[in-house]
C-alpha positions in Angstrom: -180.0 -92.3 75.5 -177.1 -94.3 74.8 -173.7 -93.0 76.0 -169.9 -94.1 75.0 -167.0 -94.2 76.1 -164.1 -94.2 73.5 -160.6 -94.1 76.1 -158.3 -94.1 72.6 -159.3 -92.6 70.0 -158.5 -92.8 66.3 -158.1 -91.4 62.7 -159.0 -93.8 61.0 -157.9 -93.8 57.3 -158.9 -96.3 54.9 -156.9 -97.5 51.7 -158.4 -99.7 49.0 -155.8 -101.8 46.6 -156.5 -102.6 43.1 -154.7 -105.7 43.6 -154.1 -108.1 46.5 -151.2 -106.2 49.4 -147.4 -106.8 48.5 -145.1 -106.9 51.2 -142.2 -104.8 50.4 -143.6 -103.5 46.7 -144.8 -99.9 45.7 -148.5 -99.9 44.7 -150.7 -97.4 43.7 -154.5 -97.0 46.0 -157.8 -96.4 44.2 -158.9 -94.8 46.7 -158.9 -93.8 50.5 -160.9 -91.8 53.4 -160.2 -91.1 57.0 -163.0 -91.2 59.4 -162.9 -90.3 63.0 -162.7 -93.6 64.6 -162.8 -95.6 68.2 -165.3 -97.8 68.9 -167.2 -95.8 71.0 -167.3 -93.3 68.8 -168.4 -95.7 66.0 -170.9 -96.8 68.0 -172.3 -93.2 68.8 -172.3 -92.7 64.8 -174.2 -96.1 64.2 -176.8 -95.1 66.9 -177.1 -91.4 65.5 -177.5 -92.3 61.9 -180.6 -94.7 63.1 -182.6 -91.2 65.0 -181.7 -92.7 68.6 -179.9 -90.6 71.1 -176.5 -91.2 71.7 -173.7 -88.8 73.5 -170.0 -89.9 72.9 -167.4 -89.0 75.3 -164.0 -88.3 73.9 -160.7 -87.6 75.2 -159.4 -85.0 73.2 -156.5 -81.9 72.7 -158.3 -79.2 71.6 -155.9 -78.7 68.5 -156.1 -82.3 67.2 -156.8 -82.4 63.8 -159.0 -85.7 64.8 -161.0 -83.0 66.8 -162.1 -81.9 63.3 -163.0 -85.2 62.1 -164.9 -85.6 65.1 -166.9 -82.7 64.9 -168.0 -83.4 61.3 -169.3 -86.6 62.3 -172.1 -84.5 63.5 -172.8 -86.7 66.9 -173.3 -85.2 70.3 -170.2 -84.8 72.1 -168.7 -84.4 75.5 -165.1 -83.9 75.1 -162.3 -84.1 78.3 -159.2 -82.0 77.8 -156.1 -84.1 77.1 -152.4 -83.1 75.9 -152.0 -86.0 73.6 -153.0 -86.4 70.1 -155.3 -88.9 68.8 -153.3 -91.8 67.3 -153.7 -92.8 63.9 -155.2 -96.1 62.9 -154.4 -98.0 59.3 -157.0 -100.4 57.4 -155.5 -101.7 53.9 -158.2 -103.7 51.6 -157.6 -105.6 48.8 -160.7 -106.3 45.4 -161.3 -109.9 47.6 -161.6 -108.0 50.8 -158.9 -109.3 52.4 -158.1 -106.5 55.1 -154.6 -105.2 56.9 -155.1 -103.3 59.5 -152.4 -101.1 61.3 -152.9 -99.6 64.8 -150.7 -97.1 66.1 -150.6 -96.8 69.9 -152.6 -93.5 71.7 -150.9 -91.2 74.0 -150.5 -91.3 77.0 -152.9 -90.1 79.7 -151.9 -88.6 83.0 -153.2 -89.6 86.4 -155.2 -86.0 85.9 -156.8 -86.9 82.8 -157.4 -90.2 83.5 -159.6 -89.3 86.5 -161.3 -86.2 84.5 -162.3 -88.6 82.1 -163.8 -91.1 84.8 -165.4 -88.0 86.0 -166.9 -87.0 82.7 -168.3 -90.4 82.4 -169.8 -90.5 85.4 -171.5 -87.3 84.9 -172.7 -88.3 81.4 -174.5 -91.5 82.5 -176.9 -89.7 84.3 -180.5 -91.0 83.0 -178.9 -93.1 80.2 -180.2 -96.4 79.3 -176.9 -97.7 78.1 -173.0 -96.9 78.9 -171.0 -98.7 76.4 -167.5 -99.0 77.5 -165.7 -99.8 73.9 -161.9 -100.0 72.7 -158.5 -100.4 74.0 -157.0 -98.3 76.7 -154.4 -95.6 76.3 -150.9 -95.8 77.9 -150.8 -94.4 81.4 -154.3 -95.9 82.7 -154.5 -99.5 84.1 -156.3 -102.6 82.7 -159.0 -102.3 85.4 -159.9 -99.0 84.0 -163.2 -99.8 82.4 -164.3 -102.0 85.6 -163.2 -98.9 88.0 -165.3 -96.7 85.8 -168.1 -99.1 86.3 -167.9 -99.1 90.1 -168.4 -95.5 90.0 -171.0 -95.1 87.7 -172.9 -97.4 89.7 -172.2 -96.0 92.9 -172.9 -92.3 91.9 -176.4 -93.7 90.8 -177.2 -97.0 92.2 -180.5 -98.2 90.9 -180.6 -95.2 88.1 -177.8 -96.6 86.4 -177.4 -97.5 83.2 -176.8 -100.9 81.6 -173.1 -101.5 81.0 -171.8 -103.0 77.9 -168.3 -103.4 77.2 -166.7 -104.2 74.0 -163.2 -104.8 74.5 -160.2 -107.3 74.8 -157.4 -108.9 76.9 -156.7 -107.6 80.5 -159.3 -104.8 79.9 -161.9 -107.0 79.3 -160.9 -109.5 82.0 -161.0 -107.3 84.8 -164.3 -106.2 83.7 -165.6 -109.7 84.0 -163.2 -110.8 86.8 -165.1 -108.1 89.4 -167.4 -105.5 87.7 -170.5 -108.1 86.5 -171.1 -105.6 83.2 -174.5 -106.4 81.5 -173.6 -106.9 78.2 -169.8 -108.2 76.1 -169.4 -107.9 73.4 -166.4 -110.5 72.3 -165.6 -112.4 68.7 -164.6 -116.1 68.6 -161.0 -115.2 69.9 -161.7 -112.4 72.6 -163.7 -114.9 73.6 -161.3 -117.8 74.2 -158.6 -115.5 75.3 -160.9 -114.3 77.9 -160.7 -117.8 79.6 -157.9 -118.7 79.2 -158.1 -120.7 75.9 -156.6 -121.6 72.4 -159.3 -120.2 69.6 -156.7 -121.8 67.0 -157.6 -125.3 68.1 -161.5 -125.6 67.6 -162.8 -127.7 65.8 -166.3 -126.7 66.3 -166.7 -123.0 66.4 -170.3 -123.0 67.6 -169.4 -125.8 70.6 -166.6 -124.1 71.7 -168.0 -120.7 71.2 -171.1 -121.5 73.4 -169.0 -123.6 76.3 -166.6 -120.3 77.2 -170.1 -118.2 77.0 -171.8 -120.4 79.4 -168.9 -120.7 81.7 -169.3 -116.4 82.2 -173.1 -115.8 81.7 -175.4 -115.5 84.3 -172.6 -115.7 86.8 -170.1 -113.2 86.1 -171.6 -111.5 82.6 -175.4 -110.7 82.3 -175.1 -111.9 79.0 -173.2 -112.2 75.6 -173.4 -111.4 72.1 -170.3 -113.3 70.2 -169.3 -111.8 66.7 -168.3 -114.8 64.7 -167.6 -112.9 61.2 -169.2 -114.9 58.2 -170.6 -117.6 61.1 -173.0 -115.0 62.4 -173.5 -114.3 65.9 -174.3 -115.9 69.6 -176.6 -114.3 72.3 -176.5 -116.2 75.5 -178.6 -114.3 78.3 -179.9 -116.1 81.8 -183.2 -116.7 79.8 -181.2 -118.7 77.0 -179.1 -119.1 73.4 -179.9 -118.1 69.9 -178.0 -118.1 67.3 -178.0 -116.1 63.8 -176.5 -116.9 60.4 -175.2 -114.1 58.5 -176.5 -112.5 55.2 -174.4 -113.2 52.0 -172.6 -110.1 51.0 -170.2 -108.2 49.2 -167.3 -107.3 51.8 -165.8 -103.7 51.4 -164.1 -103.5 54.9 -164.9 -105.2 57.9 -163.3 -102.1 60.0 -166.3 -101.2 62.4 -168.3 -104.2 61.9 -168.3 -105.5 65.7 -169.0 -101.6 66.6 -172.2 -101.3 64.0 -173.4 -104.8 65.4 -173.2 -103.5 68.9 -175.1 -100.6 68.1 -177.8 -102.6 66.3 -178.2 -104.6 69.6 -178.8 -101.8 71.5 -180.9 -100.1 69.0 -183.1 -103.4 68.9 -183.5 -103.2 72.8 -184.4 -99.6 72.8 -187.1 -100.7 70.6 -188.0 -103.6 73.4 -187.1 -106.2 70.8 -187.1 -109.3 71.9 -183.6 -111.5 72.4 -184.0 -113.1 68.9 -185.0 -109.9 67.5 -181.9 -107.9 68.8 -179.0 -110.6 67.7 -180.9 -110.1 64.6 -180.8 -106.8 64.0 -177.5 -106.8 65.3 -176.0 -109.2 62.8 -177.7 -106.9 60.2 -176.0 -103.9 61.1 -172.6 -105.7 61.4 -173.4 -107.0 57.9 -174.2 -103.8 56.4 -171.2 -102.0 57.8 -169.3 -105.1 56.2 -170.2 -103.7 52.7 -169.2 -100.1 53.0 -165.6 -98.6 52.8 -163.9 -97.3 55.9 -165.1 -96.6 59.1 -168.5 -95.6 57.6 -171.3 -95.1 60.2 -174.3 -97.8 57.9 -178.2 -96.1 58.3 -181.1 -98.2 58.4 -181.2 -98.0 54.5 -177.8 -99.8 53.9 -179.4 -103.0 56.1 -179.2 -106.4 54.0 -182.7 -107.2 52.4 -184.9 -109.7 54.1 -185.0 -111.5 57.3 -181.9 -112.4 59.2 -182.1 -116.3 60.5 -181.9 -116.2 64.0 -182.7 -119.6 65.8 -182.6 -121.1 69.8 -179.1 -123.0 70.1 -178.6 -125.7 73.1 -175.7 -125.0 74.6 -173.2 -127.5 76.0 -173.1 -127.2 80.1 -170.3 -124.8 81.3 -167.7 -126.6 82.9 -165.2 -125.1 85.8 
């Protein structure tokens, strides 16, 4: 069982162009969809559409209209009470694929809700082989919100808990690593360099630089890494070593959701006791395939790219302090 957390949720609606975005012109769509989004909850979909067990927890008012969207995504839920609405999430694509994205903050959660939905989580990781801890934070919570929730997961279960991942970014995702040790982060190229500190704008070598910042975190303060690189691939760096896998040639609808599907293909590989190379595979394949569809749509094991993904060892430079 794999269990999310998605702190601010999203409708996410979808607009495809006929022509390339003009600031400050009227254009006309051909199309457009809203999904109910959050990474967590994209995630859960992913996982769900593949016949694995997933459970997505989801703060959310009763009378939301993403409540309905939710529902009809047709994934387990456990849902915590809030007053707020859902906040409403943009993605504008162009024929090229060239994507706009607009992100409206959530609301607000009070000190109540914020510890019923620590408490939900908590109760929902019993017996789960994975927490995934996925998305930015609402207002009204602090950025060590995802590493509190760790601490008492893990205390309320101790050696029955589950494996943490966390896919998220900035001060969320450094007190995560600064003093909760997850198992698994999920960062791209500029999460990553952000996380330490770092300017992704100056590489020259996306790999090199990629794999130094990756090294400097895992075994020490990250079990390990898988780093979304976009048309690059991926990285997986673990204690046991480094692979890295090139990405399929495709047709890009939206890359909305892609980091979230290639998440859930990692997890769905090591539910299947795939090997290391085998999960940044299939993980890469499932970022790939959510690449090519519009929206926020949750790909199935039938929309995966054909043939094998390239996934090789990579040496890795030695961290430095």
């Amino acid at each position: 069982m794999i269990i999310t957390l998605t702190a601010n949720p999203s409708a996410d609606r979808a607009v495809v162009l006929a022509e390339a975005l003009a600031p400050g012109e009227v254009q006309r769509a051909l199309s457009s969809r809203e999904d109910a989004g959050g990474k967590g909850v994209n995630v859960a979909r992913v996982v769900t559409a593949a016949g694995a067990s997933a459970r997505a927890v989801v703060p959310v008012n009763a009378h939301d209209p993403y409540r309905m969207l939710l529902e009809d995504t047709g994934i387990a839920l456990d849902t915590v009470e809030v007053a707020g609405r859902a906040r409403a999430n943009l993605t504008i694509t162009d024929p090229a694929g060239e994507t706009t994205k607009l992100n409206l903050p959530g609301a607000e959660l009070s000190t109540a809700e914020a510890d019923a939905l620590v408490e939900g989580v908590v109760a929902a990781a019993e017996g789960a082989t994975w927490l995934v801890l996925a998305g930015s934070l609402p207002p009204g919570v602090p950025a060590s919100f995802y590493a509190d929730i760790i601490v008492a997961v893990r205390t309320r279960w101790g050696s029955a808990s589950p494996r943490i991942a966390v896919d998220a970014s900035g001060p969320a995702l450094a007190a995560v690593v600064e003093t909760a040790h997850p198992d698994l982060i999920k960062p791209n190229h500029e999460e990553l360099a952000e996380l330490v500190g770092e300017d992704a704008a100056a590489d020259a070598d996306v790999l090199v630089e990629a794999a130094r910042r990756a090294r400097s975190l895992v075994p020490e303060r990250v079990a390990s890494a898988l780093v979304t690189l976009g048309a690059d691939g991926a990285l997986l760096f673990s204690a046991d070593g480094a692979w890295r896998g090139r990405a399929p040639k495709i047709q890009v609808a939206s890359t909305v959701g892609a980091g979230d599907s290639s998440l859930a293909g990692y997890l769905l590989a090591d539910l299947d006791g795939a090997s290391a190379p085998d999960r940044l595979a299939r993980s890469i394949a499932y970022g790939a395939a959510a690449a090519t569809l519009p929206g926020t749509q949750a790909p199935t094991p039938a929309d995966l790219p054909p043939g094998p993904i390239a996934v090789s060892a990579f040496a890795t430079p030695l961290a430095t302090s």
